[in-house]
LODREN-420415 format. One record per residue (C-alpha): x, y, z; residue number from 1. Coordinates in steps of 0.001 Angstrom, whole numbers. Example, Ala and Ser with C-alpha at 12.3 -4.5 7.8 and 13.67 -1.06 7.14 Angstrom:
REM residues 2
((12300, -4500, 7800), 1)
((13670, -1060, 7140), 2)
REM end
This chain:
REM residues 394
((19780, 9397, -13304), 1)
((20329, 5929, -14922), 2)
((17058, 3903, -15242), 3)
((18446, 1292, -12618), 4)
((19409, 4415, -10015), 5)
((15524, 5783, -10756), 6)
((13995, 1787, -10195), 7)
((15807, 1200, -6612), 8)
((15535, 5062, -5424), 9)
((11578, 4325, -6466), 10)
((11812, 781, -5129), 11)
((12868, 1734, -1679), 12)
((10396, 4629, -1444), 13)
((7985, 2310, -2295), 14)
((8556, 153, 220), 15)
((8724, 2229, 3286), 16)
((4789, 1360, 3260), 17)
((4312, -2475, 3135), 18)
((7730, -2019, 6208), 19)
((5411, -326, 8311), 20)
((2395, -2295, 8318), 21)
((3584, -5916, 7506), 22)
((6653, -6112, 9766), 23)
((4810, -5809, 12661), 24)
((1966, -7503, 12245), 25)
((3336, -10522, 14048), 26)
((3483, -8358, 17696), 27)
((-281, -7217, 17217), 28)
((-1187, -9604, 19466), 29)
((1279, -9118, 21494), 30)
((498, -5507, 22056), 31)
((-2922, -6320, 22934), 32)
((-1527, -8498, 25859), 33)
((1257, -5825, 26741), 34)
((-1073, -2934, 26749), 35)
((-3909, -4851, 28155), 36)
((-6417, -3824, 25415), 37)
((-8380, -5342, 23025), 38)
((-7426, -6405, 19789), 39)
((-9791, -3445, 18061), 40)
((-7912, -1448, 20084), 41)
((-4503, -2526, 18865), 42)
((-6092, -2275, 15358), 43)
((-6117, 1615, 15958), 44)
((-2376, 1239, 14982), 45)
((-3086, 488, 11505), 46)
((-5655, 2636, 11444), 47)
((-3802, 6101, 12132), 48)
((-1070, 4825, 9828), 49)
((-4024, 4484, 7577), 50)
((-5365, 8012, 8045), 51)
((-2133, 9713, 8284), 52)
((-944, 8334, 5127), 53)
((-3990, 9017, 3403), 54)
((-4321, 12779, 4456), 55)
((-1025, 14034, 4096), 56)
((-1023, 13155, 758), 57)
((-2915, 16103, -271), 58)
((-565, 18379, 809), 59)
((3059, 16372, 146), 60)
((1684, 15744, -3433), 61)
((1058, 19345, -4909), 62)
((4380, 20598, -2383), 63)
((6334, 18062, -4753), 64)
((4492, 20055, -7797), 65)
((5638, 23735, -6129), 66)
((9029, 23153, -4831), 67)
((10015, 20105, -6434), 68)
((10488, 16639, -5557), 69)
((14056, 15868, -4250), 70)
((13023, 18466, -952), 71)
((10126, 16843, -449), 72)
((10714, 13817, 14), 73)
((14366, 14453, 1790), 74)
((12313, 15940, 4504), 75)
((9403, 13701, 3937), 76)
((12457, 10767, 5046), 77)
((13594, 12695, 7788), 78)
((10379, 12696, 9395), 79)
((9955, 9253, 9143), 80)
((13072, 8474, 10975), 81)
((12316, 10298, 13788), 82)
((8885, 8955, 14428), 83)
((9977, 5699, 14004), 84)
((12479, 6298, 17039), 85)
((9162, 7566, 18752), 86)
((7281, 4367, 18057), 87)
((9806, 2448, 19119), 88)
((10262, 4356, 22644), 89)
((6996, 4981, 22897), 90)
((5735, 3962, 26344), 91)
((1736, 3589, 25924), 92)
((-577, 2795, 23093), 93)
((-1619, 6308, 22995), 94)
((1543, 7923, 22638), 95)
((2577, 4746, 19892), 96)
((-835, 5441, 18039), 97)
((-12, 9200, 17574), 98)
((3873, 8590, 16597), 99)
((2507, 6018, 14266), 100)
((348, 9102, 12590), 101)
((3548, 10822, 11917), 102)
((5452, 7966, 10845), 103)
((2572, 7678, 8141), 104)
((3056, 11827, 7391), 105)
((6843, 10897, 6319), 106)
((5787, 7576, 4529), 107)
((3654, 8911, 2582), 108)
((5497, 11706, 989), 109)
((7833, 9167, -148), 110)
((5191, 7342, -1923), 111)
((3386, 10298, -3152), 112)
((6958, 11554, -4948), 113)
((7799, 8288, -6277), 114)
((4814, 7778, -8234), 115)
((4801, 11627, -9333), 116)
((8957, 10931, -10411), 117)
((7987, 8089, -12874), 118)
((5539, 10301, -14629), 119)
((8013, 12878, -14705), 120)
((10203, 10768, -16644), 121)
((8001, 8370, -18676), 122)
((4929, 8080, -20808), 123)
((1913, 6166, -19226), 124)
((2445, 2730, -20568), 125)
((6783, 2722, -19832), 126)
((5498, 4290, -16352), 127)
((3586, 1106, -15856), 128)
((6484, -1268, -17095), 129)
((8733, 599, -14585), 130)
((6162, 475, -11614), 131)
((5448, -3205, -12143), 132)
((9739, -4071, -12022), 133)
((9657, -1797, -9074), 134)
((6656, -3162, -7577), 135)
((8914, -7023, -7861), 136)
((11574, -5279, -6080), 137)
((8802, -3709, -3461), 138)
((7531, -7383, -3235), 139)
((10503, -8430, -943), 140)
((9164, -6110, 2014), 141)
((6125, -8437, 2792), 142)
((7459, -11037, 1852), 143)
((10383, -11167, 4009), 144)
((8901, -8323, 6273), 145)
((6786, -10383, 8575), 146)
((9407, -13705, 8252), 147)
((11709, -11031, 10076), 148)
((9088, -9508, 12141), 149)
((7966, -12634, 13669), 150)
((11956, -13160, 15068), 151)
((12244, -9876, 15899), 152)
((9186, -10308, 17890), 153)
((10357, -13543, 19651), 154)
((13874, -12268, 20435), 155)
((13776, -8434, 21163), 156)
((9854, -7777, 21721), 157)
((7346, -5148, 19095), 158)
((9848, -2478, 19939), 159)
((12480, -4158, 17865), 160)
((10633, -3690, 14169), 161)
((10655, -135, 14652), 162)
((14030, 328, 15335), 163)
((14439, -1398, 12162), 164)
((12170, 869, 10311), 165)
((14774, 3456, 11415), 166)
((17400, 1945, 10195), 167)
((16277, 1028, 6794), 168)
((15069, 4337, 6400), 169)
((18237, 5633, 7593), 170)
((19889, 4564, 4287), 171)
((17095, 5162, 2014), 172)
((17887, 8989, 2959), 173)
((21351, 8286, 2618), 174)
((21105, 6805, -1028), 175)
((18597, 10090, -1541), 176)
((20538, 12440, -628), 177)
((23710, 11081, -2955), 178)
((22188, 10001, -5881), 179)
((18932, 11724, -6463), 180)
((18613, 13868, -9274), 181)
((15454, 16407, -9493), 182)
((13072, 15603, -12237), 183)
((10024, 18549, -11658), 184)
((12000, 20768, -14347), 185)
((9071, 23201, -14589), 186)
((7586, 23761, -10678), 187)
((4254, 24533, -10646), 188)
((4104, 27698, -8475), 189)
((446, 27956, -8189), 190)
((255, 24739, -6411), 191)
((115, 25570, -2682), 192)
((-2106, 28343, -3483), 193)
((-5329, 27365, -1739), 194)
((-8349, 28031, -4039), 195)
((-5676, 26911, -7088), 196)
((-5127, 23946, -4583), 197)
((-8798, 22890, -4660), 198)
((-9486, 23896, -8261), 199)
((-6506, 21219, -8674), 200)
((-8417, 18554, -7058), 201)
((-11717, 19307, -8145), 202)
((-10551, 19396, -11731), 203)
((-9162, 15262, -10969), 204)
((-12048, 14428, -9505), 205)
((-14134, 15659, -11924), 206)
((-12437, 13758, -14556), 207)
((-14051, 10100, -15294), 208)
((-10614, 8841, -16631), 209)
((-9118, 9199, -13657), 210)
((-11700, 6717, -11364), 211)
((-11287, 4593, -13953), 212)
((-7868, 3872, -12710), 213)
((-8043, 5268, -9214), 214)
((-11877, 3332, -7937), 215)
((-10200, -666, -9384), 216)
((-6587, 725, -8399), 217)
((-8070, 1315, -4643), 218)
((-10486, -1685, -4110), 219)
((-7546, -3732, -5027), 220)
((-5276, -2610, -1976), 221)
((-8724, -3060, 41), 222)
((-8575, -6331, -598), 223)
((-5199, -7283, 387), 224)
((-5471, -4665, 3677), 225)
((-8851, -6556, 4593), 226)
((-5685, -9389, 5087), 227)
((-3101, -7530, 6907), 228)
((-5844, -6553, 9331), 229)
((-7127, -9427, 10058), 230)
((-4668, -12337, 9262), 231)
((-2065, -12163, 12461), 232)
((-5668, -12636, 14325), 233)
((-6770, -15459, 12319), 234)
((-3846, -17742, 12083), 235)
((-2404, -17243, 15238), 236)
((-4963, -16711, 17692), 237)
((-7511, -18898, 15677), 238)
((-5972, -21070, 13433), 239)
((-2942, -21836, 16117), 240)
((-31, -20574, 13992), 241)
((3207, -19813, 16318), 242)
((4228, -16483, 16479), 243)
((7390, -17095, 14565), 244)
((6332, -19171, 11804), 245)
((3230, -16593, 11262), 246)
((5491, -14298, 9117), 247)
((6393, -17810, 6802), 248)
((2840, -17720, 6415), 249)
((2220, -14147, 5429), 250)
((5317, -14144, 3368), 251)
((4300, -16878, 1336), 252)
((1037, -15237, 626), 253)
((2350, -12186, -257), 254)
((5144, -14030, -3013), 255)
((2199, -13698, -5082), 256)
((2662, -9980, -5545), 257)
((6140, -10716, -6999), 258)
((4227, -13329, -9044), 259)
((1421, -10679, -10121), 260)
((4335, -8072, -11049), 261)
((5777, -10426, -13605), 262)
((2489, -11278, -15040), 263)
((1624, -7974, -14886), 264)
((4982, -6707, -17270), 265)
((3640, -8955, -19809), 266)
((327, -8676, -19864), 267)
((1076, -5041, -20435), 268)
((3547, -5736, -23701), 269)
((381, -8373, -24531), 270)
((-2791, -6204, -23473), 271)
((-1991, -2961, -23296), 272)
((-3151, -1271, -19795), 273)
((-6539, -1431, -20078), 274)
((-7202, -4894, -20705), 275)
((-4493, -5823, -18096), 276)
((-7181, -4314, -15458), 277)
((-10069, -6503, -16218), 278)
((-7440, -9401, -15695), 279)
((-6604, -8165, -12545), 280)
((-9897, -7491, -11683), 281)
((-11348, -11419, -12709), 282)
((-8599, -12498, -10908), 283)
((-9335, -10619, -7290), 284)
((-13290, -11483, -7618), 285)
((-11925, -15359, -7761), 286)
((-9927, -15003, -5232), 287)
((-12464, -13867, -2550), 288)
((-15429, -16056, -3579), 289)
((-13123, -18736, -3450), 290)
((-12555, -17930, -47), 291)
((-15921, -17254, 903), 292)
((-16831, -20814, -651), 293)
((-14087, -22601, 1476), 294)
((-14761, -21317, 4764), 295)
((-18781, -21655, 4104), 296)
((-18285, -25038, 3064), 297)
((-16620, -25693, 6893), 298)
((-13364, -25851, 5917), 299)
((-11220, -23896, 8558), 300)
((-7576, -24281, 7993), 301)
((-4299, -21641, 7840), 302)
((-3863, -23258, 3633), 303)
((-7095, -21316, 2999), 304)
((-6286, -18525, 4486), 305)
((-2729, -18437, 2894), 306)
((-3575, -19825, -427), 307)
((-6289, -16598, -605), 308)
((-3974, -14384, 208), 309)
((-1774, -15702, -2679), 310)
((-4252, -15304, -5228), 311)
((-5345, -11752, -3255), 312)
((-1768, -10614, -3534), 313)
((-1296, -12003, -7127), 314)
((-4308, -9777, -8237), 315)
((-2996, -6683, -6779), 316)
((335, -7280, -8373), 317)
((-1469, -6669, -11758), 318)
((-4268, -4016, -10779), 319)
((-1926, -1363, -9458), 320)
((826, -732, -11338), 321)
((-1465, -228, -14125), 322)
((-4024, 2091, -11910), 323)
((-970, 4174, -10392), 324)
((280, 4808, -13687), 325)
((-2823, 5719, -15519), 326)
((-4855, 7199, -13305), 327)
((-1608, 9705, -12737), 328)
((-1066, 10032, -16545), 329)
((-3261, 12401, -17829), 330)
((-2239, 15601, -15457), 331)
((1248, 16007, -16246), 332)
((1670, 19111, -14967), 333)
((50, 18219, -11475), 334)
((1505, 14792, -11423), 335)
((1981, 15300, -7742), 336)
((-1814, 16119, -6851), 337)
((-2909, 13367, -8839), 338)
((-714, 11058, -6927), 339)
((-1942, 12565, -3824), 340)
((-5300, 11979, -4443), 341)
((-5243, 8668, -5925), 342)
((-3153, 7907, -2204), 343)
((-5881, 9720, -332), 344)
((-8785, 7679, -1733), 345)
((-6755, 4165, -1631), 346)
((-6248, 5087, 2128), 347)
((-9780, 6546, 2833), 348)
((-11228, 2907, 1486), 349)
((-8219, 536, 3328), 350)
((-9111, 2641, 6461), 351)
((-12999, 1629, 6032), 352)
((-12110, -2046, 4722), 353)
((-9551, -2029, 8285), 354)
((-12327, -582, 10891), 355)
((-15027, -3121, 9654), 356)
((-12442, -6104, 9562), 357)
((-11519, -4946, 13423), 358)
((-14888, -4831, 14281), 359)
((-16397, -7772, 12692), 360)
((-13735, -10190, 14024), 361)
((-15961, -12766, 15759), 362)
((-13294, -15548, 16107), 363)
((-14027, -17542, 13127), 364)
((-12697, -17219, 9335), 365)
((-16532, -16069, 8129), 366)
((-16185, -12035, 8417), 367)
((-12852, -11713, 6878), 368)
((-14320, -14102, 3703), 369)
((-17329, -12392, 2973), 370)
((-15307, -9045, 3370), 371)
((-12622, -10130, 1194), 372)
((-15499, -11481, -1439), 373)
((-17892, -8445, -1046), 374)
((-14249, -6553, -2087), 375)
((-14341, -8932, -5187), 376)
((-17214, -8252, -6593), 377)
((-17253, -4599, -5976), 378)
((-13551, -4661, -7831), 379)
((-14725, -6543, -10673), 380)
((-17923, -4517, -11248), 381)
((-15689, -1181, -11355), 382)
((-13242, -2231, -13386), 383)
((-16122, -3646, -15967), 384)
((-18082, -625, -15805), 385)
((-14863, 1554, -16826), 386)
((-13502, -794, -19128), 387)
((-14138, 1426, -22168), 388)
((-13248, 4262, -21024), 389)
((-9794, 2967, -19891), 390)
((-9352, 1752, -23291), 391)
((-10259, 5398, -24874), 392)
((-7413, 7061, -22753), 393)
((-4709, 4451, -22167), 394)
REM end
């Protein structure tokens, strides 16, 4: 495979996950009003998504390392697809809650490959530089996500935005099936064996070098998930954003991803990957006491909101390229595991960030800013306490 046929293959994997949560997050009110339930309720959504994504990455991650990953993740799409069409058809929360859990099985084996793929192919510091380009491309999903969402929403109803998750998946397993080229030369055949299985895992966990990446790499998407959560709630039952113009807001919050993934390709040539976390890291602890400082000081408006999510979304554009990349690089030969559990642990702390944002929503701007500044400075004191062990292995 050319580099360019490895970036969009790894691109559009990529982005199967900021689809499924971002382009509907304009209708979660709206299925709160459908279903007649509460917004907590409607959170549960996200939250299955959450767990499903995170779980199944144990087990899609080390299949990758046994029987390679062009399979897995043809099967991973295929299963995506068809929950999708469930979600879409899906005629009570319950039953959209459970196909949602599924949909998250087939996302996440994408994911989980794509990651494993690039350190198949490069070393640790070209895996970053090619995560961080793909990341720019992966950028357009929430940016234009919930801009499309919030029409689709207006004109068709939530249904809509999961038919379109079929369809883009659709040709993502189209493209797959042409043009990917396996890249696990040397299958691991002990990997599905259970007590090899956990010796796998224990082995990562064990290893300090690996939360170095993983525990910066995680809080980061914590901190931009404490937004998805909770921003449809904020600015448009709160703040008084319409429905259709919401996803204008979100998107331009989120164009500071695209903005972080640039910033992020140079700070690497400039840096290296271990200082490029600590600016990451300064950046997100900004970001949410900034917020925290705003909407203390009285000062309830969508701008703050938005402009927090910029700076949110600029952070993460540095801090996890680098984290997916090195936290994956030192276990070659279970590049798929690693990925896995890095996914597992991202999910396991969005899932906690996503219950407490659900629950804590009072009707003012106050929980999500001291949860998105709490996030900060938790961040910022990983990433410092690691900071020279990063430097020793990257």
């Amino acid at each position: 495979m050319s580099p360019a046929t490895i970036l969009w293959l790894i691109a559009g994997c990529l982005m199967l996950q900021p689809l499924s949560t971002d382009l509907y997050l304009a209708s979660l009110p709206h299925l709160a009003t459908d279903f007649g339930v509460t917004p907590a309720a409607v959170q549960q959504t996200l939250s299955l998504f959450v767990i499903g994504f995170g779980v199944a990455q144990l087990i899609s991650g080390p299949l990758s390392d046994r029987f390679g990953r062009r399979p897995v993740v043809l099967w991973g799409l295929g299963i995506y697809i068809a929950a999708s069409l469930a979600c879409a058809l899906a005629p009570n929360l319950d039953l959209l809650i459970a196909a949602r859990f599924v949909q998250a099985v087939g996302c996440c084996t994408a994911a989980v490959v794509a990651r494993a793929l690039i350190r198949d192919v490069y070393a640790p510091a070209e895996g970053a530089k090619m995560l961080a380009k793909a990341s720019s491309l992966l950028s357009l999903a929430p940016i234009f996500g919930p801009v499309l969402g919030g029409y689709l929403q207006v004109w068709f109803g939530w249904r809509a935005a999961f038919f379109f998750h079929t369809f883009f998946c659709g040709v993502l397993l189209l493209s797959a099936g042409r043009f990917l080229v396996e890249t696990n030369l040397q299958p691991n055949l002990a990997a599905m064996r259970p007590r090899g299985l956990i010796g796998v895992y224990r082995r990562i966990a064990s290893a300090d070098f690996f939360w170095a990446f993983a525990l910066p790499g995680a809080l980061s998407y914590a901190a931009i998930f404490s937004f998805i959560s909770g921003s449809s709630f904020l600015l448009i039952d709160v703040l008084g954003v319409p429905t259709d113009l919401y996803g204008y807001c979100f998107g331009f919050g989120v164009s500071g991803y695209l903005l972080g993934t640039l910033v992020c390709r140079r700070l690497l040539t400039r840096l290296g990957l271990a200082r490029s976390v600590m600016v990451g890291a300064s950046l997100s602890l900004f970001s949410g006491l900034l917020f925290l400082v705003l909407v203390s000081a009285g000062i309830a408006h969508w701008t703050v909101v938005v402009g927090c999510l910029f700076l949110t979304m600029g952070a993460h554009g540095i801090n996890f390229p680098c984290a997916q990349s090195g936290a994956i690089a030192p276990f070659p030969r279970e590049a798929g595991a690693a990925a896995g559990l890095l996914g597992f642990f991202t999910m396991v702390v969005a899932l906690v960030t996503g219950t407490w944002v659900g629950m804590s929503h009072n009707g003012t701007l106050l929980p999500l800013a001291a949860t998105s500044a709490m996030i900060g400075l938790l961040l910022f004191g990983s990433a410092l306490v690691f900071r020279r062990l990063r430097a020793a292995v990257a």
